[in-house]
N, C-alpha and C positions, 0 to 999 in steps of 0.2 A: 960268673954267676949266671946259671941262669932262669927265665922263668917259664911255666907251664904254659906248652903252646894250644895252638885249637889242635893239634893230634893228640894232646893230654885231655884237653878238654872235653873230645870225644871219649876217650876212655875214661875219662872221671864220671860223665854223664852213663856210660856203658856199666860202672861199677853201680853208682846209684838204682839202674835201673835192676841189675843184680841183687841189689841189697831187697830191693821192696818185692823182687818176685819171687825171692830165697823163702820171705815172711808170708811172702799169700797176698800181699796188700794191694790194692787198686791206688791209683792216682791218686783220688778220692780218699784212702785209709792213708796213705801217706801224709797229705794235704790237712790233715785230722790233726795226725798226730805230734806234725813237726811245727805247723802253723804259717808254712810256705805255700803259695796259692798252686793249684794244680799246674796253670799255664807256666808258671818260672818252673814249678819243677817238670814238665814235660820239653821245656826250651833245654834244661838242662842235660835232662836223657839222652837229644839228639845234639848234643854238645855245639847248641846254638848258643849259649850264654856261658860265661866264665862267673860262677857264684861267687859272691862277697864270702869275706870272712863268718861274717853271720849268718848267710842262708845256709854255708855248710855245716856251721853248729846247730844250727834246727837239725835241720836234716841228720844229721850223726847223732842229736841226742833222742831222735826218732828211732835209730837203730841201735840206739847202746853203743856209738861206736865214737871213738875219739876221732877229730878230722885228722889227724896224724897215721892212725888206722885206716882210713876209707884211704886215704893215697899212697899208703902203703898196698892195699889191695890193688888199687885202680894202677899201679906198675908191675905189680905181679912178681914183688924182689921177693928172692928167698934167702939172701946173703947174711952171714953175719957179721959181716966187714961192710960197713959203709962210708969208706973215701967223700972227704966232703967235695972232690970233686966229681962224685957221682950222687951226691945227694938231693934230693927233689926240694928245689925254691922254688915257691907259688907268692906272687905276689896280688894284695887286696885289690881290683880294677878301682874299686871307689877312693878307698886312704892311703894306697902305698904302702901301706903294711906289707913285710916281707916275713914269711914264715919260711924256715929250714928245718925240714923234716932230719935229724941227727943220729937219731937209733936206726940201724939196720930194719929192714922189714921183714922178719925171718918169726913173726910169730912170736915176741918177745912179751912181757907180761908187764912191758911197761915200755911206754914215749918220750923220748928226750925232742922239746922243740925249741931250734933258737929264734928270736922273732928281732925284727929292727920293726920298730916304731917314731916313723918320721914326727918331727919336731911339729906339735898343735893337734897332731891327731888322734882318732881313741879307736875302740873296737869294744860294742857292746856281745855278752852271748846272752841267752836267757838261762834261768835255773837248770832246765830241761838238759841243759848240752853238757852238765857237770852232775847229774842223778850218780850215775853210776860210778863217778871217777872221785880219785884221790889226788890232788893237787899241789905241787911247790912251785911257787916262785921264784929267781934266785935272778938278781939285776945286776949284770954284767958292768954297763958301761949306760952312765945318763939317769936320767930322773924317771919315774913310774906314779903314777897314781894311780892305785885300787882300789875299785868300788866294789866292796863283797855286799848286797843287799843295802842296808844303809850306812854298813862300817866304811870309810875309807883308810888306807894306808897309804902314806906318802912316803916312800921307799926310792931308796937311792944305792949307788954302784955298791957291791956287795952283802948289800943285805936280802934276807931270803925269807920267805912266807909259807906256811905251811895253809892252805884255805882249809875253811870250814866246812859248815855241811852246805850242800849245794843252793844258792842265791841266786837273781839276776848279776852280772857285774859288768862291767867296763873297764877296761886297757887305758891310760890315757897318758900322752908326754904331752905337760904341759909347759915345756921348757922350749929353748929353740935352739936345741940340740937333739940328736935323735936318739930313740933311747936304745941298749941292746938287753934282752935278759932270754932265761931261759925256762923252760916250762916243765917240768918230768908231772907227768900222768901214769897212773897204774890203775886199772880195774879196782871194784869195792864188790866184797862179796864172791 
């Protein structure tokens, strides 16, 4: 396995910067609209920081664009086979959270993501990073608590979630095992 280095980093930061000047957006319209301070998102540009799991969902749902999407762009794959030993694992710098991008990056109309969620830890997104998407849940292996807004779910290895309309929520293994499940997102609209 591995994970995204500071030459992904630069190219993740190179696709972001891509994404806001494709839209016309200044630092500033960006900063607006995702709710990341101009400086993190300018450290990020020059792939001087590795973003959390959340500043890239700001940021993505600034763009309409699923984090699974933005690092599908930011490698530039157009395959439709994707070998999980060529598939991109980005791990959280803050919680360890390991995401593996699973779908090929070929333009497809929907994201398969698998995530490990170490034992104690969560991952919040905001409403914003989920506007546009349709979402399942589906828990592999370990324990999951989900906070859709104020609903939670307490969901365990094979059971699977369809979310609602878009809310704040949080990822959380409150067990001390790690959790594994998997994410499919599609466009809405």
């Amino acid at each position: 396995m591995s994970t995204i280095s500071n030459d992904f980093d630069y190219c993740l930061g190179e696709r972001v910067r891509a994404e806001r000047e494709i839209r016309g957006w200044s630092l500033s319209d960006l900063a607006d609209r995702s709710g990341v301070s101009r400086a993190m998102i300018h450290k990020i540009e020059r792939g001087e920081s590795s973003p959390t799991a959340s500043l890239l969902g700001k940021l993505c749902g600034a763009f309409s664009l699923t984090v699974s999407a933005l690092i599908a762009r930011a490698e530039a794959g157009s395959e439709r086979l994707a070998r999980r030993a060529d598939q991109q694992v980005w791990t959280d710098p803050e919680t360890g959270y390991t995401r593996r991008h699973v779908s090929p990056a070929s333009g497809s109309p929907f994201d398969i993501v698998e995530i490990d969620l170490p034992a104690g830890a969560s991952v919040a997104y905001p409403a914003s990073s989920f506007v546009f998407l349709r979402q399942c849940i589906w828990v592999v292996e370990g324990e999951l608590t989900f906070t859709e807004g104020g609903i939670v779910h307490n969901l365990g290895a094979g059971d699977c979630l369809l979310l609602g309309p878009a809310a704040d929520c949080e990822f959380r293994n409150r067990s001390t095992a790690h959790c594994r499940y998997v994410v499919t997102l599609s466009k809405t609209g």
